[in-house]
N, C-alpha and C positions, 0 to 999 in steps of 0.2 A: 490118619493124621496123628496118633500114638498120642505123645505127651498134650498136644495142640486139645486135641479133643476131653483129656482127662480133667486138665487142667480148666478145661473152658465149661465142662460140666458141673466142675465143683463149683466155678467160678458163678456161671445163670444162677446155681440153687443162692448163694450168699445174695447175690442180686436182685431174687426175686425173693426171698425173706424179708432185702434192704427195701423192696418196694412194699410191700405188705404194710413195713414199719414208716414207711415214708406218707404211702395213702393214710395210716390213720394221722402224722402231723398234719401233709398238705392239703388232705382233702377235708380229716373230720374237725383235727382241733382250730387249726392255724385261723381257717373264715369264720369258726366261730368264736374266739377266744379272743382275736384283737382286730383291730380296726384295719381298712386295706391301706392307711397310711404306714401303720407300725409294720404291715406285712412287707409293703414298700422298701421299708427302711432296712429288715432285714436280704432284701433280693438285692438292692441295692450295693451296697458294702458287700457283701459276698464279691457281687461283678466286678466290682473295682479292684476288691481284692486279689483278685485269680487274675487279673491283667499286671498287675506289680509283680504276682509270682512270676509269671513268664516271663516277665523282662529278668528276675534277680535269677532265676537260674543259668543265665546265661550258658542256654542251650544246651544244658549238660545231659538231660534225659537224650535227648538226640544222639548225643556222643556215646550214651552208656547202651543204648539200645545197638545202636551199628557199629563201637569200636570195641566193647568190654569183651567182645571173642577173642582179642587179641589178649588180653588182661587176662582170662581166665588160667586160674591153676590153681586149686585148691590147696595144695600143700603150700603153697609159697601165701597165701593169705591175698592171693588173686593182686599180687605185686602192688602191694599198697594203693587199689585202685578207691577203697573210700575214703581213706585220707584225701585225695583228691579232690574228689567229687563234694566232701562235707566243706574242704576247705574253700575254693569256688566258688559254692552255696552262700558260703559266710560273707565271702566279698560281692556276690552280689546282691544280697540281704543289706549291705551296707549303704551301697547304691542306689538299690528301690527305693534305700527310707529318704538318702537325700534327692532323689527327684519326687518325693512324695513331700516333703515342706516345703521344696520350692513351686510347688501346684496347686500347695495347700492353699491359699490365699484364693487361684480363681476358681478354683473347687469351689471355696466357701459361697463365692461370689454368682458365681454363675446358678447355685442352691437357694439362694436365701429366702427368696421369694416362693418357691415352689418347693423346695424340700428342706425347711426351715428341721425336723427331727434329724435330718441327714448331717447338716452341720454341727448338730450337738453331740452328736456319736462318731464325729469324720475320725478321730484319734482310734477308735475302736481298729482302726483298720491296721495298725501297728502290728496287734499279735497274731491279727487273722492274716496277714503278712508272712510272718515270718516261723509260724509251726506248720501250717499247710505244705509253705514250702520246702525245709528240711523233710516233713512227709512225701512229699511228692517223689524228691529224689532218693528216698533211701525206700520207697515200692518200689520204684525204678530197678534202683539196683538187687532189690528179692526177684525182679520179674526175670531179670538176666541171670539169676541163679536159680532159674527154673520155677519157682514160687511165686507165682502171681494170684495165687489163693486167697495169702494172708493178708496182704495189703486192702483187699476186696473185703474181708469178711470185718477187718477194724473199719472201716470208711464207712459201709455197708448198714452192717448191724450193731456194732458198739456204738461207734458216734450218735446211732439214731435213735437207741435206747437213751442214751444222758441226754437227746434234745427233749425224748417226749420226757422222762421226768422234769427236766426242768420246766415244762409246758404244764405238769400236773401240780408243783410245785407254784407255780403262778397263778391257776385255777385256785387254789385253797388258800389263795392270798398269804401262801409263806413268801414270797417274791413280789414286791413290784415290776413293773415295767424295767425299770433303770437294772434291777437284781437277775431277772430273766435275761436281759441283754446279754449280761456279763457272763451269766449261767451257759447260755447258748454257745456263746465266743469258746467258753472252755469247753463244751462239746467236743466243738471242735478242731480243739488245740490237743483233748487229750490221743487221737491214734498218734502221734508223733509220740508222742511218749512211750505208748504201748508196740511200739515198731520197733523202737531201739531196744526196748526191753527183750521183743523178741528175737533180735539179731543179735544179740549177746547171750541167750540161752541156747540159741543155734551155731555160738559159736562162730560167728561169722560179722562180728563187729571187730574189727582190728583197723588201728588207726595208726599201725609202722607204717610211714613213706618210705615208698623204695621209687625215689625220682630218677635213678638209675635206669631201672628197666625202659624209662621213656624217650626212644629216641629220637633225633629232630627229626626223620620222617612220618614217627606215630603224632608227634605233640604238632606237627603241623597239620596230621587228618584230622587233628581234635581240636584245634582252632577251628580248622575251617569247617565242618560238621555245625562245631556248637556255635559259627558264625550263624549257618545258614538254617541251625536247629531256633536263634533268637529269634529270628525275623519268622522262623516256619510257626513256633508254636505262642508267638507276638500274636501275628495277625491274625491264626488260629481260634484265639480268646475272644480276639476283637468281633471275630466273625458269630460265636456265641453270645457275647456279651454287649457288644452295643446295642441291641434293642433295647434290653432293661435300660441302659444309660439314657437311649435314645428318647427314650417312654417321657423317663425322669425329666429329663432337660426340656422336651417339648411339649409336655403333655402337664402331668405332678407325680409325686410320691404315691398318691392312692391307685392310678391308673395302672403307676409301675407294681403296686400290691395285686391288682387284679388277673395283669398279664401273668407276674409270674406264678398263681396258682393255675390258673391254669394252659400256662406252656408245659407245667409238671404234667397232664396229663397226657398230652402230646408226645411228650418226651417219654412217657413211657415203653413206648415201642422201642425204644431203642437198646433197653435194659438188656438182652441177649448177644446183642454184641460188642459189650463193654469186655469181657473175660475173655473173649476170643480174640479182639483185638492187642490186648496185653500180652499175651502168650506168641500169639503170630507173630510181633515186633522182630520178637526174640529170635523165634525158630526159622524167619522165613531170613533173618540177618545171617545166620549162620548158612541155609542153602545157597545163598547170592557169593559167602566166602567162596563155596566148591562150585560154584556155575552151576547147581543142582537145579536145572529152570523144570525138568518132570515134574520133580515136586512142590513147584510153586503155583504150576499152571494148576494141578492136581487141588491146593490148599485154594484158591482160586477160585474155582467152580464150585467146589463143595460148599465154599463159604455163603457165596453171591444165592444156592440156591436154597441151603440151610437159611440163611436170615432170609430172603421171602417168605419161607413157611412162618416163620417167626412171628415174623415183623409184622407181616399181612394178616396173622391170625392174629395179635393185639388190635392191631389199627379198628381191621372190622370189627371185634369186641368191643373197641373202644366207643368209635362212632354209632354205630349200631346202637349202644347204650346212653346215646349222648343227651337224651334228654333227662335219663336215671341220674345222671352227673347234676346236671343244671336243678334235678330237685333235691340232690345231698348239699348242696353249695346255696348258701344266703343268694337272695335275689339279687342284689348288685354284681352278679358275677357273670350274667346272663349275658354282660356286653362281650365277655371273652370265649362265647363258644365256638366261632369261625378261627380263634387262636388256637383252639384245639387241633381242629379240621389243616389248617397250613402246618401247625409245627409238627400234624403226625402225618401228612405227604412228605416232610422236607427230611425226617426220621427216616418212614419206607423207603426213598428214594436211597438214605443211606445206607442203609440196611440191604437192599436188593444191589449195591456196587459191593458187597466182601469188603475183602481185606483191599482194596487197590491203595489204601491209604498208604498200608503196611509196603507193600510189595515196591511203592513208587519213591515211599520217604528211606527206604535201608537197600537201594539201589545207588548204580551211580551215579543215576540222577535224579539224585535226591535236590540237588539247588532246582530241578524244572519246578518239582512241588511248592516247593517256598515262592519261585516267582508265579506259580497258580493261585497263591495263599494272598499274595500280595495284591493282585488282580483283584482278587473276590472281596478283599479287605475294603476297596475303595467302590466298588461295586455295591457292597451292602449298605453303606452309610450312605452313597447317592441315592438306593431306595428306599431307605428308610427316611431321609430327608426329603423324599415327592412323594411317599405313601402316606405316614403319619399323618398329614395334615389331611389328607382324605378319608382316609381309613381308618386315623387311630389304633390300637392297638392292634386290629386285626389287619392294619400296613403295615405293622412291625412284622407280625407274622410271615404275612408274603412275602416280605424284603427277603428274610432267611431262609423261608421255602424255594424262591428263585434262587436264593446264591448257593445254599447247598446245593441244586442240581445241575445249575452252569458246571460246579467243582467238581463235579461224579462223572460230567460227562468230561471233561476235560483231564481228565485222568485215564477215563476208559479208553477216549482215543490214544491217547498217547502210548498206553500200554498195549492196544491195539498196533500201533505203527511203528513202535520200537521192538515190541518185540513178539507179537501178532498172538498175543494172548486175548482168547474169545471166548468170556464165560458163559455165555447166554446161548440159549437153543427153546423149541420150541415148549421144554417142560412150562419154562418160566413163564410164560404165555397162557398156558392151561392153570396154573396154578392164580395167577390172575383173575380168571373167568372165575374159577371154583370161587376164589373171595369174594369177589361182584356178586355171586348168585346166593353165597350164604348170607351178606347183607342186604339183601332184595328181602329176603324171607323174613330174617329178622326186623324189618320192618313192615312188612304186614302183619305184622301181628297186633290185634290192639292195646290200648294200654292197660293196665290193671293198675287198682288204686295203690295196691299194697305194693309200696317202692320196692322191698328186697323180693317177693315174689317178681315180680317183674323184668326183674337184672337176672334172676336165677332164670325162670321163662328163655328169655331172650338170647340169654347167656347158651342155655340147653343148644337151643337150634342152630346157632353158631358154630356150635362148635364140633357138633354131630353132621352139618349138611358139610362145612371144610375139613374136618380133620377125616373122614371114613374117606371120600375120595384122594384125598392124598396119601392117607397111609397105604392105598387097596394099589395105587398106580407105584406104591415105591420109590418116588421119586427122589429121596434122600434117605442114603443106605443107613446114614447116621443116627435120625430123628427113628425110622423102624424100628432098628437094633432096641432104641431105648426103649421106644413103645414095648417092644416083645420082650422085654427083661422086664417092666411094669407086667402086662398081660399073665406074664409065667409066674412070677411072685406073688399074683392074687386067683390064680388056678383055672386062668382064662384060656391060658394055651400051651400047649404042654413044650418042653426043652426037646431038640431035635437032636436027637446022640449020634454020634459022631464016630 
C-alpha cells in the first residue's frame, strides 16, 4: 500500500499522541475543573460549528479529493487550483454567517430555557466558523499533495497543547470562565494559521488564477461533485452531531456536558483510521482515474482487516476497563457508561467496513453515497426523537450506533453488487472470538483498590491473550511487519538477511 501505509503510520503515531493529550483534557481536567454545564457549552458550539462549516465549503473538499488529479502539476503551481478553492471558501464563509443571523433568533429561542450559557456565547460561533473552515480546506488540499501528516499533527497535538494550557491557566485563576472561552476558541483557530504558514515554507501557497485551465467540461465535474460533496458532507455532520444538539434541545446543557465526555471515550476506537482514511481519499481517487480496481480491492481488505485488529483491540481495552473509567470521572458521569458501550459498537462497526467510504464517495457513484447520507440523516433524528425520551443519553447513543451500521452495510452491499468487491473471509470471524475471549478474561479478574494497578492488571491480559494469537496467525502482513521492526530494535528478534 506504499505511500497509503507510510503516510497512515505517521498519521495513528500524531493521533495517538493527540489522544494521549486529549485523555488528559477529556477525561482528567475538563470533569474536574468545570461544571457539565460549561462542558455542555463547549460540545455544544463545536457541533453547530462543524455543521455551518459543511454547508460554507460548499463541497469543495469533495471536489479537491476526486478532481485535483486533473489540477495536478507542480511546475505550473497546480494551475491556480488554491486560488480557487480559498476563494469558494470565502463565498461560502459569507453565506454560513448570513444563514447563521437569520437562525440566530430561533437558536436563541429554542436555548433559553435549557441552555440559557449557550445563548450568551451563540456569537462565539463566528470565528469557530470561519478558521476551522479555511483549515479544513487547505489539509484538504496538503492531503492531495500527498501530506496528510501535517494537517494531522497541527489538529492533533498543537491545538491540544494551547487547549490544556489554556485549561492550566484557568486552574491558577489567571483566566475566568469568559477568558478560558476565548482562550479555547483561539486554540482552535490557531492551526489555520500555522497550515498557511506551512504551505508557504513548502512553497506551495500560490494564489495566481489560472481560470483558463478550467474548462466547461472540468468546472461542470466541480459543480456537480461539490453539489453532491454539500449535501454528502451536510448530512454527514448532521449524522455526528445531532445527538449533542439533540441532547441540548431535549434533555439540557449539563446532559449535553456528560454525553460528550464520555462519547470521547467511545470514539476512541476510531483514532486509527483517521490517517488512513485521509491518504486513501487521495490514492484510491487516482486508481478509480486508471480503472486500477486490483488495487483498490487490495487497499480494501487490508483496510476492513487492519482496523478490526485496531479497532477491536481498543474497544476491548476500553470496555474491559470500563469501570477504571467511571472511577477516574466525577460520579455524575456514571449515567454515561452505556454511551461508551453504543458509540464504541457504532466506531468498530466503522472500523471493520475500511475505506468503503473512500472507495464509494471518489467513484462514479459517488451521488449513491450522498443519497445513503441523506437516508441515514433522517433516520438518525427519527431515533434520536423515540429514544431520548426513553433512554436519554444512552438513546442518543443507539440512535448513532443503529445509523452508522445501517450506512456500513449499505455501502458494503453496494460495493458488493456493483462491483463484487468482498472484504471479509473467515480471518475476521476468528479475530472476533479472539477479542470476546480476551475480554472474558479481563473480566474475571477481581478488582484491586489501587485504580492505575488495576487498568495496568487488566490492561496486561488484554493485551497478551489478543495481540500473541493475532500476531502468531499473521493475519495482517502490515500490523506484523511493524511489530517485527519494534521486536528487532529492542533485540527480541533478530533481521532475516536477505
Amino acid at each position: 500500500m506504499g505511500i497509503i501505509y507510510k503516510q497512515a503510520a505517521r498519521g495513528t503515531i500524531y493521533s495517538y499522541i493527540g489522544v494521549g493529550l486529549g485523555f488528559i483534557t477529556t477525561a482528567l481536567l475538563l470533569p474536574q475543573l468545570y461544571s457539565t454545564e460549561e462542558i455542555g457549552l463547549l460540545k455544544i458550539l463545536l457541533a453547530y460549528s462543524i455543521i455551518f462549516i459543511q454547508f460554507a465549503t460548499l463541497g469543495l473538499n469533495a471536489v479537491t479529493i476526486r478532481l485535483f488529479t486533473y489540477f495536478r502539476n507542480n511546475e505550473k503551481k497546480h494551475n491556480g487550483y488554491l486560488f480557487i478553492v480559498l476563494s469558494v471558501s470565502l463565498i461560502g464563509f459569507l453565506l454560513s454567517l448570513a444563514v447563521f443571523y437569520a437562525i440566530k433568533p430561533i437558536l436563541i429561542k429554542n436555548s433559553i430555557e435549557s441552555s440559557a450559557l449557550f445563548v450568551e456565547y451563540i456569537n462565539y460561533l463566528i470565528p469557530l466558523i470561519f478558521f476551522p473552515l479555511f483549515f479544513g480546506v487547505l489539509d484538504t488540499y496538503y492531503s492531495v499533495l500527498f501530506n496528510s501528516v501535517r494537517g494531522t499533527f497541527l489538529k492533533e497535538i498543537v491545538q491540544r497543547i494551547f487547549i490544556i494550557a489554556s485549561i492550566i491557566l484557568y486552574y491558577f485563576n489567571v483566566f475566568n470562565f469568559e477568558q478560558f472561552v476565548i482562550s479555547y476558541i483561539v486554540s482552535i483557530c490557531l492551526p489555520t494559521v500555522f497550515i498557511i504558514i506551512s504551505l508557504i515554507a513548502d512553497k506551495q501557497f500560490n494564489l495566481k488564477p489560472n481560470l483558463k485551465f478550467v474548462s466547461d467540461t472540468l468546472a461542470y465535474s466541480m459543480m456537480s461533485v461539490g453539489l453532491f460533496g454539500i449535501l454528502n458532507n451536510f448530512t454527514g455532520v448532521i449524522i455526528l452531531n445531532i445527538d449533542s444538539i439533540m441532547v441540548n434541545s431535549m434533555i439540557d446543557l449539563n446532559s449535553t456536558g456528560i454525553y460528550s465526555i464520555t462519547f470521547f471515550f467511545g470514539a476512541l476506537i476510531k483514532i486509527p483510521s483517521r490517517a488512513l482514511i485521509k491518504i486513501s481519499n487521495v490514492v484510491i481517487a487516482d486508481f478509480w482515474k486508471n480503472n486500477d480496481i486490483d488495487n483498490i480491492n487490495d487497499i480494501y481488505y487490508k483496510s476492513c482487516i487492519n482496523q478490526l485488529i485496531l479497532g477491536l483491540f481498543l474497544f476491548v481495552g476500553i470496555w474491559g476497563n470500563i469501570d477504571n473509567i467511571l472511577r477516574i470521572l466525577p460520579p455524575e458521569y456514571e449515567t454515561g457508561k452505556y454511551v461508551i458501550l453504543f458509540i464504541g459498537l457504532a466506531n468498530l462497526s466503522d472500523m471493520l467496513s475500511g475505506v468503503n467510504r473512500s472507495i464509494l464517495g471518489t467513484s462514479k457513484y459517488y451521488r449513491v453515497q450522498t443519497l445513503f447520507m441523506i437516508f441515514l440523516m433522517g433516520f438518525i433524528v427519527l431515533t434520536n426523537y423515540l429514544f431520548i425520551p426513553i433512554w436519554g443519553i444512552t438513546g442518543a447513543a443507539i440512535a448513532s450506533a443503529l445509523s452508522l451500521l445501517l450506512l456500513n452495510l449499505l455501502r458494503y452491499f453496494f460495493l458488493l453488487v456493483k462491483f463484487k468487491m468482498q472484504p471479509y473471509n473467515y480471518k475476521h470471524l476468528i479475530i472476533i472470538i479472539i477479542g470476546f475471549i480476551s475480554y472474558l478474561a479481563a473480566r474475571f479478574v477481581p478488582e484491586f483498590k489501587n485504580l492505575y494497578f488495576d487498568i495496568i492488571i487488566r490492561s496486561a491480559i488484554i493485551t497478551i491473550i489478543f495481540s500473541l494469537p493475532v500476531y502468531l496467525l499473521n493475519y495482517s502482513e502490515d500490523i506484523n511487519n511493524k511489530v517485527d521492526e519494534f521486536l528487532i530494535k529492542i533485540g527480541i528478534k533478530k533481521a532475516i538477511k536477505k
